[in-house]
C-alpha positions, 0 to 999 in steps of 0.5 A: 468509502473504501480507502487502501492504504499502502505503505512500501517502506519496511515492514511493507503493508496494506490496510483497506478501512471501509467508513473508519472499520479496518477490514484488513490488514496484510504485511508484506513479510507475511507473505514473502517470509522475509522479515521487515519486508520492504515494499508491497507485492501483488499478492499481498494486495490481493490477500487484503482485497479477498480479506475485505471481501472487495475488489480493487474497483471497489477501492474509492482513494488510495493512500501512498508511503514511500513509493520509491522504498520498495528496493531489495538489498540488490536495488531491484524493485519487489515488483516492477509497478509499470509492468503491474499497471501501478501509476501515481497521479497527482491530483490534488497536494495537500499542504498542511500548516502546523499552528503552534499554540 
């Protein structure tokens, strides 16, 4: 299973793991040269994907942190995720119970 994981809080990234083996990981600051970037670019995804030598068909399940936390200090996006063709769609919630012993 090929799982992408995005995170667009600070220091924004994508990890892609193939059967628990991290095949790549690329921060977003890397690529943009701006330091603790926040938020994912479409040039940072498609760095991870060729560095995982996969495409994004390939990608089975993608796992979201802060969606809403990609904005610049002007409170423009990093990239516009509708123009992208980006789109969350919630198909199951998972609601986890904490038991405490």
């Amino acid at each position: 299973m090929n799982v992408m994981g995005l995170n667009f809080g600070y220091s924004g990234s994508v990890t892609i793991v193939s059967n628990g083996i991290i095949l790549s990981h690329v921060v977003t600051a890397d690529e943009v040269d701006k330091k603790l970037a926040r938020g994912v670019t479409k040039a940072t995804i498609k760095k991870a994907l060729d560095t995982a030598d996969l495409r994004l068909k390939d990608i089975d399940v993608t796992g979201v942190v802060n969606w809403y936390a990609d904005r610049d200090t002007d409170g423009s996006e990093m990239f516009d995720k509708v123009e992208e063709g980006f789109q969350l769609q919630m198909i199951k919630v998972l609601n986890f119970h904490w038991k405490i012993m």
